[in-house]
C-alpha positions as CSV (number, residue, x, y, z in Angstrom):
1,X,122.4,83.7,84.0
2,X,119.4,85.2,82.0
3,X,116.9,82.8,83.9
4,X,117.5,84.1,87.1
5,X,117.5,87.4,85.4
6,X,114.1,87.3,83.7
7,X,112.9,85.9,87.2
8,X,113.5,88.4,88.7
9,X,111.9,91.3,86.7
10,X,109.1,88.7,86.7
11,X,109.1,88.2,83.3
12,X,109.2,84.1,83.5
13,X,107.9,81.6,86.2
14,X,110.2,80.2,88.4
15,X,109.5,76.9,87.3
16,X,110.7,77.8,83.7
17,X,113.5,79.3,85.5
18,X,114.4,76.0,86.9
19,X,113.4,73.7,83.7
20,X,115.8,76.3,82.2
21,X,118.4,75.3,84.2
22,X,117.8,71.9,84.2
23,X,117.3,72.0,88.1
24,X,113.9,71.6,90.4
25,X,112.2,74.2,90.8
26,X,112.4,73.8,95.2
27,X,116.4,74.2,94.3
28,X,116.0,77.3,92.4
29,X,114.0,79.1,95.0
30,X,116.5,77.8,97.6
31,X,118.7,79.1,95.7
32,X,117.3,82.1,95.5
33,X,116.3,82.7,98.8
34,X,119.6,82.2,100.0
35,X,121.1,84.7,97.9
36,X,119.0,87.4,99.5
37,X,115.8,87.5,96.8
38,X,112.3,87.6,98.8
39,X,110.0,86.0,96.7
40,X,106.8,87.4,98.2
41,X,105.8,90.7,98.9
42,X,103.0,90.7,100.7
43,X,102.1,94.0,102.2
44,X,99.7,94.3,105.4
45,X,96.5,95.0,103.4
46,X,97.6,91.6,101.3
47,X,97.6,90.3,105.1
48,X,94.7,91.5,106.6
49,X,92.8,90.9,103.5
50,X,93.4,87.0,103.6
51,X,93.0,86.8,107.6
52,X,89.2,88.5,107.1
53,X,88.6,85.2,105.4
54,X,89.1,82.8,108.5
Protein backbone atom coordinates (compact mmCIF):
# COMPACT_ATOMS: atom_id res chain seq x y z
CA UNK A 1 0.00 0.00 0.00
CA UNK A 2 1.74 3.41 -0.92
CA UNK A 3 0.28 5.05 2.40
CA UNK A 4 2.00 2.88 4.55
CA UNK A 5 4.88 3.26 2.26
CA UNK A 6 5.14 7.07 2.23
CA UNK A 7 4.69 6.70 6.11
CA UNK A 8 7.27 5.18 6.53
CA UNK A 9 10.06 7.21 4.64
CA UNK A 10 8.18 10.03 6.53
CA UNK A 11 7.04 11.57 3.61
CA UNK A 12 3.10 11.85 4.83
CA UNK A 13 1.53 12.11 8.43
CA UNK A 14 0.08 9.24 9.75
CA UNK A 15 -3.10 10.72 9.97
CA UNK A 16 -3.25 11.14 6.07
CA UNK A 17 -1.99 7.70 6.10
CA UNK A 18 -5.20 6.63 7.77
CA UNK A 19 -7.73 9.19 6.04
CA UNK A 20 -6.04 7.52 3.05
CA UNK A 21 -7.16 4.40 3.94
CA UNK A 22 -10.28 5.29 5.06
CA UNK A 23 -9.38 4.02 8.70
CA UNK A 24 -8.66 6.02 12.21
CA UNK A 25 -5.65 6.98 12.59
CA UNK A 26 -5.28 4.97 16.44
CA UNK A 27 -5.89 1.72 13.94
CA UNK A 28 -3.23 2.62 11.60
CA UNK A 29 -0.59 3.00 14.29
CA UNK A 30 -1.91 -0.20 15.85
CA UNK A 31 -1.44 -1.51 12.94
CA UNK A 32 1.70 -0.43 12.51
CA UNK A 33 3.05 -1.18 15.67
CA UNK A 34 2.08 -4.59 15.54
CA UNK A 35 3.80 -5.20 12.44
CA UNK A 36 7.12 -4.39 13.90
CA UNK A 37 7.40 -0.31 12.92
CA UNK A 38 8.66 1.86 15.99
CA UNK A 39 7.15 5.02 15.55
CA UNK A 40 9.52 7.04 17.80
CA UNK A 41 12.97 7.18 17.98
CA UNK A 42 13.95 8.91 20.69
CA UNK A 43 17.54 8.64 21.51
CA UNK A 44 18.99 9.26 25.24
CA UNK A 45 19.97 12.96 24.62
CA UNK A 46 16.06 13.28 23.27
CA UNK A 47 15.57 11.69 26.90
CA UNK A 48 17.64 13.50 29.12
CA UNK A 49 16.84 16.64 27.36
CA UNK A 50 12.97 16.47 28.15
CA UNK A 51 13.65 15.06 31.82
CA UNK A 52 16.01 18.47 32.56
CA UNK A 53 12.69 20.10 32.18
CA UNK A 54 10.78 18.53 35.31
Amino acid sequence: MQAIELFKEGKISSGMASSWLNISRMAFLLKEMEAGMELLDNTLDDFDRETSLL
